[in-house]
C-alpha positions as CSV (number, residue, x, y, z in Angstrom):
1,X,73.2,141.7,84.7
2,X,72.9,139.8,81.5
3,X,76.6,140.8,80.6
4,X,77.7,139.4,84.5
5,X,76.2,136.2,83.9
6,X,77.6,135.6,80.5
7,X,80.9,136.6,82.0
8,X,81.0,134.3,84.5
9,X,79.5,131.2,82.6
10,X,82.6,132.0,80.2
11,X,85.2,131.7,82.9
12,X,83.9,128.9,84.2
13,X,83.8,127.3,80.5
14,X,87.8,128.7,80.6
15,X,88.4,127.0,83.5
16,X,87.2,123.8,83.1
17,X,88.9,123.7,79.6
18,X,92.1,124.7,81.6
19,X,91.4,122.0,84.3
20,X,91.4,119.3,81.2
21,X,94.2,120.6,79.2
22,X,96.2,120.7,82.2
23,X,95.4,117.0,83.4
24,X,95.9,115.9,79.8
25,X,99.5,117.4,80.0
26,X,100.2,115.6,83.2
27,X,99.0,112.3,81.9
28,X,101.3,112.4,78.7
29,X,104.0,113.7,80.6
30,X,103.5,110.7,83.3
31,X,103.2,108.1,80.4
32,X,106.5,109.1,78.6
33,X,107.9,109.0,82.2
34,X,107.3,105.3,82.5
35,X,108.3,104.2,79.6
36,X,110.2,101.0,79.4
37,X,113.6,100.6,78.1
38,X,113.9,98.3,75.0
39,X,117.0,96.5,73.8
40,X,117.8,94.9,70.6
41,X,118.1,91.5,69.9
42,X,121.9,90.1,70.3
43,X,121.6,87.8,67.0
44,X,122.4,89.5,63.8
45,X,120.0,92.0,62.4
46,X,119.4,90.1,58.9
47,X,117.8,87.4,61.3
48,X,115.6,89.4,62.7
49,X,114.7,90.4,59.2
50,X,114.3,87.1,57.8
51,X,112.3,86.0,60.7
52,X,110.1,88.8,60.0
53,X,109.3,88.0,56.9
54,X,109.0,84.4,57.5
55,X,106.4,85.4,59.4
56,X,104.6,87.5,56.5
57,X,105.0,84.6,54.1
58,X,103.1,82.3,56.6
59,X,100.3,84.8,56.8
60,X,99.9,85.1,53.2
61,X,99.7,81.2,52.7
62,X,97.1,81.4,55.4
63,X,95.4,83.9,53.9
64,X,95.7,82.4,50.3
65,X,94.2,79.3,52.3
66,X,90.8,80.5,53.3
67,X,90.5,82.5,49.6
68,X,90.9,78.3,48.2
69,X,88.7,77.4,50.2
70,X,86.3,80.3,49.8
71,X,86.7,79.7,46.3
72,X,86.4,75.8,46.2
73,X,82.3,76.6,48.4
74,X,81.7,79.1,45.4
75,X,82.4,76.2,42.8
76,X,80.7,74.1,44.2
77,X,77.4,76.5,44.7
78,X,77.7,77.7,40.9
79,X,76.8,73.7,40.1
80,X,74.2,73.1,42.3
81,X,72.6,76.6,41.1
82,X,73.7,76.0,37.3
83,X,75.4,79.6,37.9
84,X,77.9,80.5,35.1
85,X,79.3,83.8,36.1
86,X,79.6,82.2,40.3
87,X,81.6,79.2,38.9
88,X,84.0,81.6,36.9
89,X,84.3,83.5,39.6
90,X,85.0,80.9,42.1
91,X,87.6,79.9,39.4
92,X,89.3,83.4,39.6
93,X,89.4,83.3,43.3
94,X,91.2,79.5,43.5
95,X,93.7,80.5,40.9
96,X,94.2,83.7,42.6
97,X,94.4,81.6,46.0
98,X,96.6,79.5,45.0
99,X,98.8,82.3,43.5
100,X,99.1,83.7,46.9
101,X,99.6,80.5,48.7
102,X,103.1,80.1,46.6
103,X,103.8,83.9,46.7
104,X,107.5,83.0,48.4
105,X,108.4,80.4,46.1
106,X,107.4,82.2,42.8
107,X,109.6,85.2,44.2
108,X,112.2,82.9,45.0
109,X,112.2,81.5,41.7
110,X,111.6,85.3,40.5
111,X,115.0,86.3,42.6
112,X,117.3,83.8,41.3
């Protein structure tokens, strides 16, 4: 009896597996169905490019934004808290800011 019962719980383990693996196949076979057609841009390619990483360049100054001002709060904590090693590193983090905010123009300068 024992043996029967395993048996059975193990073919019904088998067929519920089954049951997923066969919807999972249906679903990925249903998604690549409807996938839409993309077209690339009619303008030239290096465009696209350069508008790409115009884009990159505006994140970075962004980004090299909010580590200023980050850096500009830590400053100004490291005086109110007489803090040596916060004011140096609020120092490190503005230079480091401000590095990144000019990351295009130093490359362009860099480039040519």
């Amino acid at each position: 009896m024992k043996k029967e019962i395993n048996k059975t719980k193990i073919e019904k383990g088998l067929k519920k597996g089954f049951k997923i693996y066969s919807l999972a196949l249906v679903g990925i076979g249903v998604l690549s169905l409807l996938t839409p057609t993309v077209f690339a841009a009619g303008d030239d390619p290096i465009t696209v490019v350069n508008n790409l990483s115009d884009f990159i360049f505006q994140l970075t100054k962004i980004i090299g934004g909010i580590i200023v001002g980050y850096a500009i709060v830590q400053i100004g904590l490291s005086f109110t808290s007489h803090d040596a090693s916060q004011r140096a590193n609020g120092f490190l983090f503005f230079a480091g800011g401000v590095i990144i905010m000019c990351a295009k123009t130093i490359l362009n300068m860099i480039s040519s």
